[in-house]
ROBA-321452 format. One record per residue (C-alpha): residue in one letter; y, z, x. Coordinates in steps of 0.05 Angstrom, whole numbers, plus 5000, padded with zeros to 4 digits. Layout:
REM ROBA-321452
AYZX ...
***
This chain:
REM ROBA-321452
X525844104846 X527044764884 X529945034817 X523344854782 X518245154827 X523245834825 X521745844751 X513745654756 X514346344811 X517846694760 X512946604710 X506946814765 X511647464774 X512747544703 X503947634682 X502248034735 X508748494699 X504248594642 X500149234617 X494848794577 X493747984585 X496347694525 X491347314475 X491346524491 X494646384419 X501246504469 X498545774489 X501645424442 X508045594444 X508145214503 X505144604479 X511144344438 X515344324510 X512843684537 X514243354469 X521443594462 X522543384537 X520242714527 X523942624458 X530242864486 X529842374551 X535441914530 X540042244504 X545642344559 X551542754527 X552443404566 X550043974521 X545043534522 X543643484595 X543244284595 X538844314543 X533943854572 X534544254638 X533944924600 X526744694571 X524544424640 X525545064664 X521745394612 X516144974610 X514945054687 X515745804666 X510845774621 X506345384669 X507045944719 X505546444666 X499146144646 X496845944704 X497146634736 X493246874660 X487346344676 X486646674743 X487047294724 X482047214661 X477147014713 X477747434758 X477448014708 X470347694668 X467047884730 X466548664728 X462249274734 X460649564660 X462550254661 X455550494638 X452950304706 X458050794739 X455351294785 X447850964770 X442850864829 X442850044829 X438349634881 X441448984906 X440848444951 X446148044995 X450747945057 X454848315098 X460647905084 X465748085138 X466248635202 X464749285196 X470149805204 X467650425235 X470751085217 X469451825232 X464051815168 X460951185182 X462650455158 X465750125115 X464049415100 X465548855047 X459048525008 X456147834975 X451648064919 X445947574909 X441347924869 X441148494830 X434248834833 X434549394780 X432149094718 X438849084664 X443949144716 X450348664730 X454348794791 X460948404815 X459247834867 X463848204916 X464648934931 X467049414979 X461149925010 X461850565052 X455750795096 X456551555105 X453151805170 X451452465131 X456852755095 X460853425081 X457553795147 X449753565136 X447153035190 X443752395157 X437152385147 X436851595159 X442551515206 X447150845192 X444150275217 X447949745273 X451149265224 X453748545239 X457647985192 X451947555160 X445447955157 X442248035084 X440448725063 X436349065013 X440349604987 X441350184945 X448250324919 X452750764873 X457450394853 X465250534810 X470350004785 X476049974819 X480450594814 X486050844861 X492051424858 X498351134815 X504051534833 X511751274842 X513250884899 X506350924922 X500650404937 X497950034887 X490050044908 X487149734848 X492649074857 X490249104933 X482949074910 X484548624855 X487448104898 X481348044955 X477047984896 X473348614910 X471048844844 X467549424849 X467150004905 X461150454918 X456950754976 X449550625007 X445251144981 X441851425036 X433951335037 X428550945077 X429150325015 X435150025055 X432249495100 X434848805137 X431048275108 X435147665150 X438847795213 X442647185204 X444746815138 X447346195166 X453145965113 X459845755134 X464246455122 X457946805147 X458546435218 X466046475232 X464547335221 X459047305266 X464346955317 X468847525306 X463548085314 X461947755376 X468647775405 X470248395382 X464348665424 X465748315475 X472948575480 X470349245473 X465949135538 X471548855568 X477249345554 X472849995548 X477750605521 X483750305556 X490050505499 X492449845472 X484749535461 X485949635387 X492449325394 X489348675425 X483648535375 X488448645316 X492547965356 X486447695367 X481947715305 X485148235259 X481448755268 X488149215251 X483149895244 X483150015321 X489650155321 X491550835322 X496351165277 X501251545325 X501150725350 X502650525285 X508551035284 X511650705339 X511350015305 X513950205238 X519150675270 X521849985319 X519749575263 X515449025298 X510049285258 X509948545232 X507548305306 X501648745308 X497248335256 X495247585253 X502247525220 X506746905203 X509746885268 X503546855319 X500646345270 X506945975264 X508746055337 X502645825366 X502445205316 X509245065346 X505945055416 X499544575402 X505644135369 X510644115425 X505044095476 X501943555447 X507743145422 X509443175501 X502842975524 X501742515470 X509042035484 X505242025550 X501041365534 X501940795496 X495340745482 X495141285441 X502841245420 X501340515389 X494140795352 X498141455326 X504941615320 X506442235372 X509742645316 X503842545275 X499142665331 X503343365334 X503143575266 X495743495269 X494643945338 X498544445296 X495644445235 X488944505266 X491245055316 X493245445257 X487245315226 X482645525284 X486646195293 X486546415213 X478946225220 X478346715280 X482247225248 X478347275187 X481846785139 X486447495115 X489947325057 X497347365088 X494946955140 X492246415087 X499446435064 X502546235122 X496845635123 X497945425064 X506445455084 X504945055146 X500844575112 X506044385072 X510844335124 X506743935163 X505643395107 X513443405091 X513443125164 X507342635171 X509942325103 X517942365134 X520042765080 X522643335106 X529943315103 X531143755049 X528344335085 X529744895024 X525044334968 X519844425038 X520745145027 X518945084947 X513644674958 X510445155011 X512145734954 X509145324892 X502545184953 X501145964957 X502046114887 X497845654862 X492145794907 X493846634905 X497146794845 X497447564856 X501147434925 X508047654890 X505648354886 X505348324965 X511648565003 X508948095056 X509847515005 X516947694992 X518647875068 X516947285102 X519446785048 X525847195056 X526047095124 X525046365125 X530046245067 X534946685101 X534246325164 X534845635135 X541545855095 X545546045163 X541945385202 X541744825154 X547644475135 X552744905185 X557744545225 X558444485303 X552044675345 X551745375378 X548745505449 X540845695442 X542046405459 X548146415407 X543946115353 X537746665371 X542547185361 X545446885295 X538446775265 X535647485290 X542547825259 X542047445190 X534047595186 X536348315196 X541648455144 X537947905103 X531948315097 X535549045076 X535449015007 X528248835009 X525449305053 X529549905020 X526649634953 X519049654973 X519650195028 X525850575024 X526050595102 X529250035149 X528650075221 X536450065256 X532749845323 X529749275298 X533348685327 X533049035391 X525649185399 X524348495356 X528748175411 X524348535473 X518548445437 X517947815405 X517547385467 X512847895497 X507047905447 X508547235426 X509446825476 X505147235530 X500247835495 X497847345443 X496146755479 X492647185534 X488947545477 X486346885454 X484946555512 X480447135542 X477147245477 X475446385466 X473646345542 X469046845578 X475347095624 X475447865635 X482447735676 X485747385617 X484848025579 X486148515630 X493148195641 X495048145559 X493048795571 X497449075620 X503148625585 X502249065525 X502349745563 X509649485591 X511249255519 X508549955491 X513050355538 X519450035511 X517250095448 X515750795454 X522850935492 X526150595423 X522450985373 X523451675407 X531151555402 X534651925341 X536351695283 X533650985283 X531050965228 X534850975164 X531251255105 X533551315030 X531851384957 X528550784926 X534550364889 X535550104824 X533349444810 X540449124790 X544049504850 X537949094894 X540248384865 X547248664879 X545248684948 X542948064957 X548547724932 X552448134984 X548147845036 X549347105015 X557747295022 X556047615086 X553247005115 X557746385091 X559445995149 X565046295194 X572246205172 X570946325087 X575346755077 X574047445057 X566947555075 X567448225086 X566748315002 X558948195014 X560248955037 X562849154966 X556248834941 X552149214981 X555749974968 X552150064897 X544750024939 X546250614973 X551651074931 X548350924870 X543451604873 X537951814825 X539452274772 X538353004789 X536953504734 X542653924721 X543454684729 X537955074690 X533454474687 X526654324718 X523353704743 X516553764764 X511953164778 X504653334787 X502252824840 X496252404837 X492252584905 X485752524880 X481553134881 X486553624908 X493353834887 X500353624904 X506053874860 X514053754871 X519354244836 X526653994840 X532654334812 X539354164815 X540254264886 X533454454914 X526654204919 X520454504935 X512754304949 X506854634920 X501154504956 X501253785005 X493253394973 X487853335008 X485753035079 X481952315078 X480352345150 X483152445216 X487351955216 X490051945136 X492052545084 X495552585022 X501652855055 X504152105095 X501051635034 X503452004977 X507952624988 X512252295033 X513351665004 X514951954931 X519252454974 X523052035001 X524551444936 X526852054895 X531152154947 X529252864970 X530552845047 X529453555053 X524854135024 X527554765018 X520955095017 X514254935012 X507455434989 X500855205012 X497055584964 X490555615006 X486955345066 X482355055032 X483054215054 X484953854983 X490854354981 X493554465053 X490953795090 X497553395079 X501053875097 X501853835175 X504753015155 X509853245111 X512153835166 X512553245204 X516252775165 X520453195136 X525253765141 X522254405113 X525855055107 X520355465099 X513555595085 X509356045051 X501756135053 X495456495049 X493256125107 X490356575169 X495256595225 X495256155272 X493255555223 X493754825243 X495454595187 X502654995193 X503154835269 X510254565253 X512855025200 X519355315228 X519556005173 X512456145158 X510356775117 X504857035073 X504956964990 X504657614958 X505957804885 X513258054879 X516957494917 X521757244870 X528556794883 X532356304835 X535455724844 X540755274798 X538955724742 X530755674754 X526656234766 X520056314814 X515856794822 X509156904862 X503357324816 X499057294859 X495457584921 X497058234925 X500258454993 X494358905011 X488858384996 X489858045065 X486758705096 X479958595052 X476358115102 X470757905034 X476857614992 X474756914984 X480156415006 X480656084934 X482556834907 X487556924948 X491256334930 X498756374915 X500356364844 X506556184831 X510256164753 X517355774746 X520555934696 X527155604668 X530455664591 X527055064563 X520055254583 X515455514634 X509655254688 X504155644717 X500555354782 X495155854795 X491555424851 X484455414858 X484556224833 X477256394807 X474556874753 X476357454801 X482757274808 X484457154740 X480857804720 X486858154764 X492057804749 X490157974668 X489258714684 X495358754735 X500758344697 X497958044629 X505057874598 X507457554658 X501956984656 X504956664588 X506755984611 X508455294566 X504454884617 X498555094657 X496354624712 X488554864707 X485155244765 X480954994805 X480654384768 X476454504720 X470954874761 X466555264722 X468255904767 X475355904731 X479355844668 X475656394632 X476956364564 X481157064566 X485656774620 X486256084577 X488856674520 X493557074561 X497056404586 X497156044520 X499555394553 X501554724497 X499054354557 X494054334614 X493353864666 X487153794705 X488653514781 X482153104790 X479052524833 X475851904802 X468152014788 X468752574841 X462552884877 X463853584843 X463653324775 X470453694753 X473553864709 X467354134668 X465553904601 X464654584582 X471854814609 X475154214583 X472554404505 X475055114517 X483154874528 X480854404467 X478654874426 X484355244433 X488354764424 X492254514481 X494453764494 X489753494560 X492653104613 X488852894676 X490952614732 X485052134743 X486551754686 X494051924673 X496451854753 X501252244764 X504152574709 X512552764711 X515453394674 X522153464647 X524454304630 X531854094594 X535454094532 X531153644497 X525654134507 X519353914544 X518153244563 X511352954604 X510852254628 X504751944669 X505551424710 X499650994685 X504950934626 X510550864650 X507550254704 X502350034664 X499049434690 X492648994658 X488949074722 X489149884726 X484350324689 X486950714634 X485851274596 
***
């Protein structure tokens, strides 16, 4: 059976592979499957025998396929037309969940009931910011105190779902796509936004009102103390109050997995309403004789787990682990739980079923992983082991069991793990959580003081581990077979003791990590544009050497493009150093990632127009100033800075986009120009000071497509084949320019854009130039496309 419901996953995993949904003509190839099956039941010879199991695999295949497609064609239907982008639209609905307060505003998810503006469909369920002002003016109308359940009469701007596609980066619109959240937008400010019910008393509504209430009164309760964040993500998944230099410790230990309402604290507190009521319960005949104990058990837990997903906000991992335990639980009030791995399937065929799009979740594949690795060193082994023995044995296989999956979706394992999963597991488990819980359900400021102080004692361990070197082993992003390889090493490693030759589970494993991406060779030039929205983010690798152009914007205080997106791509292409890095300007969607990639990664130097003393270079080892004249070459690729001149730093009136560093790279197979966010000034300079050195095969355009830049003389004197506009999503600016966009036309040059393109990859080598985006290379039927 296991085999089957493997296949039905594997046709799940297979549609969400696809750029478009197919037609439903595919249908009917499945159709004749059932038929062959039952015509084929009796006949009992062996090629036979395969045959017949060959089609029941494909047919649940195809069931998984289709299934996922019906879902998906739903889900889909229900969509924001894209003349309606960017349009004033009046609605009314619910506040469908907590607000998440940020240094703008709020953030909030939304029931649409009815759309007010006369010709206007919006999706049932959105996503809504309320900015308290914006971009250094206060708010007219400041943002209202908003709770779970109230129905509001508002006026949005709304945009389909759209996010930044770049390698080894997030996937946004799958994120969106799978909490049903079809369309994103913002309240537009104005005294038309009122509360017409403070409470809409539904079901969903009521349990978020319960949450709001207990996050306020854990607030009360814990004030400012460090770790209150901590507690309400146990408590009712409230995971924004956690800070990020927090959040660095977790990943860096890698308990990260105990800080939300995770697998574990649901699973582990189901296991306590079991084992405390199967003991309580064997207590009286009475009730023995009425109920079975072990029944009476399985229903404590069930409904424990219940009660606590229902508290956290019914998250979608955490409905996976319900829907996992519910399984489990009937496997044992029916007796059937004997084969535990066909428990396991059944559990796996439960969640896909109900959430189809949970195989693009690492959390999917994780804690499946974990369970299935854990049943293949427990079930079936010979001789028992001492408690503390078997812990050890389960929290080492879990460990090397996970490896290949972690390096696949994150490129990063943690080396401490077992240690601070050992010291921490039983701590917020088994203490931190049920305090949480019990303080927040009962009215008992002591219960939440002492999960408190438990987590301060936790914290300092935690912190000790992370600050030690080295423990955390980082990597370029592997090849898919060298993965599978992997894996396979990992079922060697862990046979049962005394198979011979175990050890080759090693040889398995090598290819994972000696198996490196391909570098370009001497005289070549990779350069991969990234998408960071409205900003800029560049990478230039050589044979040997890599350097960053510019490090994206900032989205906040807490998030920039440097740790989402530089980082990450950084680090899967395997670059684990930067020779040097320019941040062209100080403006914020060019230099605000920078200070997280100083921090993340070894730079060797830096150069900048920046003023002295700049934050944003606090870390920089090297620093010094762009000028025109710098020049060096590496593996056979020249750069050279244009642009500023070395005595325009002494002209206080020089705007700070004119003095951005221009920089040309130049190799045999072609050039690229990245003139920053230079403006008509600028290029008026740079045409009179050095008009033959501006000639360039690719031009990434100035200040993306403002109308203060790309005059049409400049456009001549460069006399790019391609330009490629680093842009945001319906941004506020409105760039690039119509206007500026026909003038490359006209002239013209091939347009790529990052907001519909993602990222887009360039290739200087013997084939001549070659440009890839990443929409096309990873094109999925969710994602917008150009």
């Amino acid at each position: 059976m296991w085999v089957d419901i493997l296949a039905f996953a594997a046709g799940v995993w297979l549609l969400q592979q696809q750029a478009s949904l197919p037609g439903l003509t595919w249908l009917w190839f499945l159709l004749p499957l059932p038929l062959l099956l039952y015509g084929l039941q009796h006949r009992t010879s062996r090629p036979m025998k395969w045959f017949r199991s060959l089609l029941r695999k494909s047919l649940w295949l195809g069931v998984g396929f289709f299934w996922a497609f019906f879902f998906a064609h739903l889900r889909l239907a229900d969509s924001l037309p894209e003349n309606l982008e960017g349009r004033d639209i009046q609605v009314s609905g619910v506040i469908a969940g907590l607000p998440v307060v940020n240094e703008r505003g709020l953030r909030f998810e939304f029931d649409v009931e009815q759309v007010v503006t006369p010709g206007a469909r919006v999706p049932a369920h959105i996503q809504l910011s309320w900015y308290d002002g914006g971009f250094g003016k206060p708010a007219a109308y400041p943002v209202p105190d908003l709770h779970p359940g109230e129905r509001w009469n508002l006026t949005l701007r709304l945009k389909r779902p759209h996010g930044n596609v770049n390698p080894y980066g997030f996937d946004y619109e799958a994120w969106l796509l799978e909490r049903n959240i079809r369309a994103t937008g913002y309240v537009r400010e104005g005294p038309g936004n009122r509360r017409e019910t403070a409470r809409v008393y539904r079901f969903g509504y009521l349990l978020e009102m319960a949450r709001d209430s207990a996050s306020r009164r854990m607030s009360k309760v814990l004030g400012e103390r460090p770790y209150a964040g901590v507690l309400k993500a146990l408590a009712i998944g409230e995971q924004s109050a956690i800070t990020p230099g927090q959040w660095q410790v977790f990943l860096r230990t890698g308990v990260n997995h105990l800080m939300s309402i995770s697998g574990t604290h649901v699973t582990m507190l189901s296991g306590l309403f079991f084992a405390l009521t199967y003991w309580l319960w064997r207590r009286s005949q009475r009730l023995t004789l009425r109920l079975p104990a072990r029944k009476a058990a399985v229903l404590a837990g069930v409904l424990a787990a219940l009660a606590y997903a229902m508290l956290s906000g019914f998250s979608v991992p955490t409905q996976r682990t319900l829907y996992m335990l519910g399984v489990v639980a009937l496997a044992l009030w029916l007796g059937r739980a004997s084969n535990a791995f066909n428990v396991l399937s059944l559990a796996l065929l439960a969640v896909l079923l109900l959430d189809p799009w949970a195989v693009m979740s690492p959390g999917f594949w994780l804690s499946f992983g974990a369970v299935a690795v854990i049943l293949y060193v427990s079930v079936g082994r010979i001789g028992r082991l001492r408690w503390l023995e078997e812990w050890g044995r389960v929290q080492w296989a879990v460990t090397l069991g996970l490896v290949p999956a972690l390096l696949a979706m994150f490129q990063q394992v943690s080396l401490i793990s077992p240690v601070a999963n050992a010291l921490a597991i039983p701590l917020i488990t088994l203490v931190v959580t049920p305090l949480t819980l019990l303080g927040t359900v009962f009215p008992i400021d002591f219960l939440l003081l002492a999960a408190h102080e438990v987590m301060s004692w936790c914290m300092s361990l935690l912190e000790w581990l992370s600050a030690a070197p080295a423990m955390v082993w980082q990597q370029h992003g592997p090849q898919p077979w060298t993965v599978v390889a992997a894996m396979c090493g990992v079922l060697w490693l862990l046979l049962p003791r005394g198979f011979p030759a175990r050890w080759l589970g090693l040889v398995w494993f090598a290819p994972m990590f000696l198996i490196l991406p391909p570098s370009p060779q001497h005289g070549e030039l990779r350069l991969t544009v990234l998408d960071v929205g409205q900003g800029l983010a560049a990478v230039a690798r050589t044979r040997h050497h890599a350097l960053l152009y510019d490090a994206g914007p900032s989205y906040g205080s807490d998030a920039d493009a440097g740790s989402r997106i530089v980082v990450p791509y950084l680090r899967g292409t395997g670059v684990s150093r930067l020779d040097g890095m320019v941040v062209s300007h100080d403006d914020i969607d060019h230099s605000g990632g920078a200070a997280s990639v100083l921090q993340s990664v070894p730079v060797g130097w830096t150069i900048s127009s920046l003023p002295e003393g700049s934050p944003m270079l606090a870390g920089a080892a090297n620093k010094f100033r762009c000028f025109a004249g710098q020049k060096w070459t590496w593996d056979g690729v020249r750069f050279e800075m244009l642009h500023p001149t070395s005595d325009s730093y002494q002209y206080d009136g020089f705007k700070d986009n004119d003095r951005g560093c221009v920089l040309k790279i130049s190799t045999s197979y072609g050039s690229v120009l990245l003139p920053a966010d230079i403006e008509r000034l600028s290029e008026q300079d740079l045409l009179e000071r050095m008009p033959d050195a501006l000639a360039a095969d690719v031009l990434v355009v100035p200040h993306h497509g403002s109308r203060t830049s790309s005059s049409e003389a400049f456009i001549r004197a460069v006399h790019p084949a391609t330009a490629i506009f680093t842009v945001g999503y319906r941004n506020r600016f409105g760039h690039p320019k119509e206007d500026v966009v026909e003038r490359y036309v006209a002239q013209g040059i091939e347009i790529w854009r990052s907001d519909t393109s993602g990222s887009v990859d360039l290739r200087f080598g013997a084939g001549g130039i070659v440009l890839q985006s990443q929409r096309q290379l990873r094109q999925r039927y969710w994602q917008a496309t150009d």
